[in-house]
C-alpha positions as CSV (number, residue, x, y, z in Angstrom):
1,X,-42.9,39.2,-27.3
2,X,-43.9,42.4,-29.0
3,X,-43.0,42.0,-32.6
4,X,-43.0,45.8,-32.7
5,X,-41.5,47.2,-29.7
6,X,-39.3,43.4,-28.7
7,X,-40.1,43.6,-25.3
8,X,-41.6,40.5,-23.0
9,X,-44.4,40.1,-20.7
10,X,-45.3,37.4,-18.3
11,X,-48.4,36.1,-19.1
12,X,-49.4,35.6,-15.6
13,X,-48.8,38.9,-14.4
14,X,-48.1,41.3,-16.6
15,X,-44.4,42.5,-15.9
16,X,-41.9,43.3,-18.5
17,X,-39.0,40.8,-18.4
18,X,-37.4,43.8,-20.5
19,X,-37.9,47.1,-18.3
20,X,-41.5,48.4,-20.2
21,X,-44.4,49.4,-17.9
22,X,-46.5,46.4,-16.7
23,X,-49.4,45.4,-18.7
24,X,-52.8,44.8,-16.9
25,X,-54.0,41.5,-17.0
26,X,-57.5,39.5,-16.7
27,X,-58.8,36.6,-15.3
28,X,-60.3,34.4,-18.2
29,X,-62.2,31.0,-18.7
30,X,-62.4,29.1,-21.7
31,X,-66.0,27.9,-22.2
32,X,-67.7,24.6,-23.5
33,X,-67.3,26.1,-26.9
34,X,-63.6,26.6,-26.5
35,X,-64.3,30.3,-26.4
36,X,-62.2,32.4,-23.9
37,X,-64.3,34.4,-21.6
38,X,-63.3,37.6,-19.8
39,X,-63.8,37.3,-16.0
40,X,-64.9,40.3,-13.8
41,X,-62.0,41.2,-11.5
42,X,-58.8,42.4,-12.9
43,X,-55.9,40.3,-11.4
44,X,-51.7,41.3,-11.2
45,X,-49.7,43.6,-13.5
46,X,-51.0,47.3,-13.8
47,X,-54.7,47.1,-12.6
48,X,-54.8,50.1,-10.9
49,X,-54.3,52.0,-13.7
């Protein structure tokens, strides 16, 4: 949830659960070193933006 604005996003996909624009989303890894790692192709929620 967005302390700020209270609205809620899936995680997944980057919809609003409370009517605000879908956020765009990305495919990420978490690495040996427990570092999360951006992938290259934009997945769900507003990636044509």
């Amino acid at each position: 949830m967005c302390p700020l604005h209270q609205h809620t996003f899936s995680l997944e996909t980057g919809c609003s659960s409370t009517g605000a624009e879908p956020l765009r989303t990305y495919s990420v890894v978490e690495n040996a070193e427990q570092n999360i790692v951006l992938q290259n192709t934009l997945m769900g929620g507003n990636s044509s933006a």
